[in-house]
LOKEKOL-206470 format. One record per atom (N, C-alpha, C, O): residue in one letter; x, y, z. Coordinates in pm, whole numbers, padded with zeros to 5 digits, always signed. Each point is the difference from the previous one (the first is absolute). Layout:
// residues N
AXYZ;...
This chain:
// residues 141
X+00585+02007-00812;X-00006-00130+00066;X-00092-00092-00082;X-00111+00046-00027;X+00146-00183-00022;X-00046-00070-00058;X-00159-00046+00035;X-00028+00012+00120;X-00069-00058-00197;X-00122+00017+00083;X-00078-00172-00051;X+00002-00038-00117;X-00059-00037+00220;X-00038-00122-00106;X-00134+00037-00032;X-00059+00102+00036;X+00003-00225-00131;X-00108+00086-00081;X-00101-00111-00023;X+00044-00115+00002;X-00177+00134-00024;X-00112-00112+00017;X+00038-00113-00055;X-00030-00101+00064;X+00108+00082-00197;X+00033-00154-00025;X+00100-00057+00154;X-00024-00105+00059;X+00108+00179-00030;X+00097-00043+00079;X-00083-00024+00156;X+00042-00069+00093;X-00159+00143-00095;X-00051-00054+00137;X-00087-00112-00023;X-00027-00074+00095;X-00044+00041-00264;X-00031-00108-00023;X+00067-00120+00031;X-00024-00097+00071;X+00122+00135-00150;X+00129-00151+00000;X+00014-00021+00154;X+00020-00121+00012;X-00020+00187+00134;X+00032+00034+00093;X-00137-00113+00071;X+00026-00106+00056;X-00117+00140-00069;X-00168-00058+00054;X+00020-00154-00096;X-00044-00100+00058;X+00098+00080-00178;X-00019-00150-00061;X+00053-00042+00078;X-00068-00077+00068;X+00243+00101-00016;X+00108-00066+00036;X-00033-00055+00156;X+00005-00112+00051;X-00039+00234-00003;X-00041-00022+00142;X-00123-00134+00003;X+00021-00116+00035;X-00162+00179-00087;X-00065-00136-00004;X+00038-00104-00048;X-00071-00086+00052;X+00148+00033-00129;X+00097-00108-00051;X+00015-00061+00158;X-00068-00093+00042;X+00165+00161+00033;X+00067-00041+00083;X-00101+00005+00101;X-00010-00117+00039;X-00042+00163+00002;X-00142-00006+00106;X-00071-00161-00031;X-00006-00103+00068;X-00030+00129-00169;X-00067-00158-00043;X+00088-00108+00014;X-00057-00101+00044;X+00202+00084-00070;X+00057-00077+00024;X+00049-00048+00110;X+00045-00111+00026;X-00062+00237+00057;X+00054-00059+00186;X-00109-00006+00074;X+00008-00011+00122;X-00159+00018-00208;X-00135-00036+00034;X-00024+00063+00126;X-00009-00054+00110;X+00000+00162-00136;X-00030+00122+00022;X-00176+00087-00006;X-00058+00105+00027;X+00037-00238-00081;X-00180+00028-00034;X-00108+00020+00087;X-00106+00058-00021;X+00161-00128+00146;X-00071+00085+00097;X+00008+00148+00084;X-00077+00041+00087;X+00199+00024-00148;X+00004+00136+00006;X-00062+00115-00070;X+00026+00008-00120;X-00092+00070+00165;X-00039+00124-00124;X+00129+00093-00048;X+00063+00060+00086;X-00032-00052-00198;X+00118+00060-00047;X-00057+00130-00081;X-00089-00004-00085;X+00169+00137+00136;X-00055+00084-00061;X+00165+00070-00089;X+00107+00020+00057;X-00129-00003-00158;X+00161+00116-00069;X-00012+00120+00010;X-00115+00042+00011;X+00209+00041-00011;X+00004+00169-00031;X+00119+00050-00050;X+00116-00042-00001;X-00158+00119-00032;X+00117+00077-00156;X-00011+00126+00101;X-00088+00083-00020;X+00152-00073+00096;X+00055+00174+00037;X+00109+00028+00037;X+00095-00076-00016;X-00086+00221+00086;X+00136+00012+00036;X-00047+00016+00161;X-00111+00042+00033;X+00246-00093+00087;X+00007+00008+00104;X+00045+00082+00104;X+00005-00047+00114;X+00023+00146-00134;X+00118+00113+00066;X+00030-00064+00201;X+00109+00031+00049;X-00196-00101+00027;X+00050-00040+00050;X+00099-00140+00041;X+00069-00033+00097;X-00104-00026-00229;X+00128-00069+00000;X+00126-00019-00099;X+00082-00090-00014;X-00103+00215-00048;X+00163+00082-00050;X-00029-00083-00134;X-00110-00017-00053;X+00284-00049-00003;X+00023-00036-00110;X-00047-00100-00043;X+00033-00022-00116;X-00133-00087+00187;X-00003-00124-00018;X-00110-00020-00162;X-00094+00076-00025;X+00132-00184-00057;X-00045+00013-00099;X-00122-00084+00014;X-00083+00015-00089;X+00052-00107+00193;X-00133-00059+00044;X-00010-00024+00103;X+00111+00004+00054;X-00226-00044+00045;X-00004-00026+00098;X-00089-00157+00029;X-00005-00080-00094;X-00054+00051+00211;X-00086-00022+00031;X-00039-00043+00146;X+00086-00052+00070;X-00245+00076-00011;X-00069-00031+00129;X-00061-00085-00041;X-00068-00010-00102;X+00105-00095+00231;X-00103-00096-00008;X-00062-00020+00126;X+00081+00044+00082;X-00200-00094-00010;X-00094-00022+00138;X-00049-00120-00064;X-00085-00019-00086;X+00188-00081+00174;X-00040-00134+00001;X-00124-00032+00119;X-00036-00116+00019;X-00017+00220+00051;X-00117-00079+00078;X-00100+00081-00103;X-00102-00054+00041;X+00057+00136-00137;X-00118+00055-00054;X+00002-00077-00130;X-00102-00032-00061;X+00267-00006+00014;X+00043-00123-00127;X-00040+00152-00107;X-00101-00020-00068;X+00152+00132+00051;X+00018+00068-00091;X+00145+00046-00053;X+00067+00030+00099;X-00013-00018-00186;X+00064+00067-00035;X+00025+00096-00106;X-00064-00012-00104;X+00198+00159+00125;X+00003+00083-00164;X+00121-00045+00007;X+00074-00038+00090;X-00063+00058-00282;X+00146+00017-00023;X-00008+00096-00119;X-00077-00002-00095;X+00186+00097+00128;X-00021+00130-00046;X+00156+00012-00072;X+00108-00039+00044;X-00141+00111-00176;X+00082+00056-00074;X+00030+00104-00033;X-00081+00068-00063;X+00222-00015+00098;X+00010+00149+00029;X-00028+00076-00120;X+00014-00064-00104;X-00057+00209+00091;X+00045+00037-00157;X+00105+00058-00044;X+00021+00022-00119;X+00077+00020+00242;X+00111+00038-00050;X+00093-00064+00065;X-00015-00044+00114;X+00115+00034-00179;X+00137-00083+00004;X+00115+00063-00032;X+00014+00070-00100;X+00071-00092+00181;X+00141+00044-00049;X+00074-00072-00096;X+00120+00027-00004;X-00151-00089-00052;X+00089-00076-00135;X-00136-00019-00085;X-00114-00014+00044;X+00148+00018-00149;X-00136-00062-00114;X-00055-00100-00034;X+00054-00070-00086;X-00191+00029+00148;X-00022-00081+00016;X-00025-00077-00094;X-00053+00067-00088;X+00069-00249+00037;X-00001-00085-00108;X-00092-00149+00039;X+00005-00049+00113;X-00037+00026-00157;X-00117-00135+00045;X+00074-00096+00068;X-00058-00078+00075;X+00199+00073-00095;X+00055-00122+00077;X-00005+00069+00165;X-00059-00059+00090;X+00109+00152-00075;X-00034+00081+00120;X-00131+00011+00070;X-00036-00011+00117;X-00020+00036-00224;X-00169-00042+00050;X-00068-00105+00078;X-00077-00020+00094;X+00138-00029-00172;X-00067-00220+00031;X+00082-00016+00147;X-00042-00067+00094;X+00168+00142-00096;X+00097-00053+00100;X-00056+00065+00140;X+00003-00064+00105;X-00047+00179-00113;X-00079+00041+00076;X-00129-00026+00069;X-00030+00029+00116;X-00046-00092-00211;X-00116-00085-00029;X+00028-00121+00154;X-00044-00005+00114;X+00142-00079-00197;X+00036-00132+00082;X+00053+00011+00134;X-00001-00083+00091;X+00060+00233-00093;X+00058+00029+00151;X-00097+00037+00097;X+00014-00027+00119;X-00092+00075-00155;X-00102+00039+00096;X-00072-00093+00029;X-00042-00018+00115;X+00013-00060-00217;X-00082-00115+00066;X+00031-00062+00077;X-00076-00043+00087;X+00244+00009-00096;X+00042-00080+00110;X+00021+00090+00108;X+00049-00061+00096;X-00070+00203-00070;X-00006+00052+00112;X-00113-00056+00044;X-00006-00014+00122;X-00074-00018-00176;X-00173-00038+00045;X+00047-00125+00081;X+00012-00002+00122;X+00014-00106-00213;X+00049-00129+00107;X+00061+00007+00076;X+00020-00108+00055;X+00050+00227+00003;X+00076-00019+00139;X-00020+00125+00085;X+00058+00061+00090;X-00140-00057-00144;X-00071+00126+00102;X-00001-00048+00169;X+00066+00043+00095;X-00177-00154-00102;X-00055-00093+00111;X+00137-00030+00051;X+00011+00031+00119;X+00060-00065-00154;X+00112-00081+00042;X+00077+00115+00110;X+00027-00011+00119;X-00006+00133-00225;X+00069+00089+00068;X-00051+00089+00115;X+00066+00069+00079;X-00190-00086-00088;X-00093+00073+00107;X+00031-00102+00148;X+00045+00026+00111;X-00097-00156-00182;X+00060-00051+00165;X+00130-00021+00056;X+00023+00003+00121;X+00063-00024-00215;X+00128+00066+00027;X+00052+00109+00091;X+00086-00018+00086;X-00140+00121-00108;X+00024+00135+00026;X-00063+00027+00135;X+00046+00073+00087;X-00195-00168-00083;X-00074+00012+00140;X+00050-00137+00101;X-00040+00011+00115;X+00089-00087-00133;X+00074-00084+00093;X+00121-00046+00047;X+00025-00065+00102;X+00085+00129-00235;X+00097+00016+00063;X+00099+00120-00008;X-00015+00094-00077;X+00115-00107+00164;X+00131+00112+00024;X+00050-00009-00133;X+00119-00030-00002;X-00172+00047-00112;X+00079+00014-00113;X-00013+00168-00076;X-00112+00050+00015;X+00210+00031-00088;X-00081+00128-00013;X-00021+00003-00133;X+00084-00040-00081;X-00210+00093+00046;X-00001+00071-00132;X+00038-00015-00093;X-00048-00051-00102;X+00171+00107+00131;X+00139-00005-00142;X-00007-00110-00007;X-00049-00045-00104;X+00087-00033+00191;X+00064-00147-00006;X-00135-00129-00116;X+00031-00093-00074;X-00222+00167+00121;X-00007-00081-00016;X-00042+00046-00177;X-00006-00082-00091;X-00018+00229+00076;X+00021+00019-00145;X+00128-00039-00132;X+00009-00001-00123;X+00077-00028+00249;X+00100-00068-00082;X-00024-00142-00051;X-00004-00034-00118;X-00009-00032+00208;X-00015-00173+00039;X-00139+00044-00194;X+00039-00006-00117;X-00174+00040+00163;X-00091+00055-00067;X+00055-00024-00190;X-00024-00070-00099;X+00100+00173+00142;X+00070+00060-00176;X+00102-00115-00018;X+00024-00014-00120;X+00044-00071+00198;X+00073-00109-00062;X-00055-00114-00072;X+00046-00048-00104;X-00185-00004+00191;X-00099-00079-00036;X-00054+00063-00159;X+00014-00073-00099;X-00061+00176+00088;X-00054+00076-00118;X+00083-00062-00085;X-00033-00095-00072;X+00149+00148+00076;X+00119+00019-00120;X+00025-00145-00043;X+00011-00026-00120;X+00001-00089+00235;X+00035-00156-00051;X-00141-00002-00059;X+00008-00019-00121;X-00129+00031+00161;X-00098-00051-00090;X+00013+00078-00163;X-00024-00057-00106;X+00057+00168+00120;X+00035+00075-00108;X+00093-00065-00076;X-00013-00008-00123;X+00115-00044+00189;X+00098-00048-00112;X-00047-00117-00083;X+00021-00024-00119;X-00121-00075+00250;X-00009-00132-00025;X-00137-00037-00109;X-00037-00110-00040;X-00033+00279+00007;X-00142-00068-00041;X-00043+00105-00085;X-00075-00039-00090;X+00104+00176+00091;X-00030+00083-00082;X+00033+00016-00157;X-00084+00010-00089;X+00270-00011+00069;X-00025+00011-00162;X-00023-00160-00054;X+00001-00024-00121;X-00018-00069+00211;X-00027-00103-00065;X-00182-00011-00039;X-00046-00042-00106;X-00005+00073+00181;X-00118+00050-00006;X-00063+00058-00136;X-00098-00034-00066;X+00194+00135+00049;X-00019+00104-00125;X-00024-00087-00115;X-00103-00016-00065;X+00231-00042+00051;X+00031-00096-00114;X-00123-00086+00002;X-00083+00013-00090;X+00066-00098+00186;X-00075-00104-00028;X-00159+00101-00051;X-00085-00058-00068;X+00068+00184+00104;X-00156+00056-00058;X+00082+00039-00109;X-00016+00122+00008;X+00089-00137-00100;X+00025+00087-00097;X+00018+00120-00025;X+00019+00051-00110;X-00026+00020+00259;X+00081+00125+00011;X+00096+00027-00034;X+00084-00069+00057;X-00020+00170-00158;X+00111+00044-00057;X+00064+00103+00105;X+00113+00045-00025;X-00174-00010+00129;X+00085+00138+00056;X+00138-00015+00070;X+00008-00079+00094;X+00074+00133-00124;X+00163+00028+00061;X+00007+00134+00062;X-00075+00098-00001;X+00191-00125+00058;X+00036+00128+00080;X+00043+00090-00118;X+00076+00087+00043;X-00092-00078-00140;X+00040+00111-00109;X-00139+00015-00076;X-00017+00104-00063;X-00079-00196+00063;X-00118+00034-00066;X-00050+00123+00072;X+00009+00024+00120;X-00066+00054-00219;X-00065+00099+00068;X-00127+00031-00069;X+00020+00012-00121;X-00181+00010+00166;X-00080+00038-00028;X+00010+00035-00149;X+00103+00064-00017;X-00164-00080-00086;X-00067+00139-00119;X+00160+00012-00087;X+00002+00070-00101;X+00113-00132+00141;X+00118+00008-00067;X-00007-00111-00107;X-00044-00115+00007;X+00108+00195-00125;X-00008-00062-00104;X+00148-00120-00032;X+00113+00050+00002;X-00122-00165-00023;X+00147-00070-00046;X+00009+00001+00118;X+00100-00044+00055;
């Protein structure tokens, strides 16, 4: 099983604070972690956030089922963060109305993915990031 590795949890902690600072996020304490999770299975990152203490982690798994490459990284990076911004949202969601779960992790991951489409590899480009979905870590050409 493929395993990521201190540059890749580096690139993982830039990307994330990138995006923390940019959705000004500065009054949160942000902490990272590079491990593995066994209770929450395959996922290649996670993250908790407690918007009344204003802390959050975002954690990078070390093993992965596909091999992991920096564009994957960063993408991971940016997803979690925006789990961070709708954390709040989804909490009161979940505590005030008849809506379930599924429904509102869906609603959740649609929001993610349009900001994803609308801001991430443009993002890249504009820092001069080279990474693609075929770049991979330490690979040569």
């Amino acid at each position: 099983m493929p395993e990521t590795t201190k540059e890749h949890f580096k690139i993982f902690k830039e990307e994330g604070e990138y995006w923390l600072n940019r959705y000004g996020f500065g009054d949160f304490e942000a902490h990272f972690l590079h491990r593995n999770s066994k209770e929450l299975g395959t996922v290649n990152a996670w993250e908790f956030g407690d918007h009344q203490t204003k802390g959050l982690v975002l954690s990078l798994t070390k093993k992965w089922e596909t091999e992991p490459n920096e564009y994957e990284i960063r993408k991971f990076a940016y997803h979690e963060v925006n789990e961070a911004l709708l954390d709040k949202l989804c909490i009161l969601a979940e505590s005030r109305f008849d809506v379930s779960a599924n429904d509102i992790e869906e609603a959740r991951h649609s929001i993610i993915m349009r900001l994803q489409n609308a801001f991430f590899k443009q993002s890249l480009q504009e820092r001069g990031l080279t990474a693609t979905e075929r770049n991979k870590l330490g690979s040569q050409g």
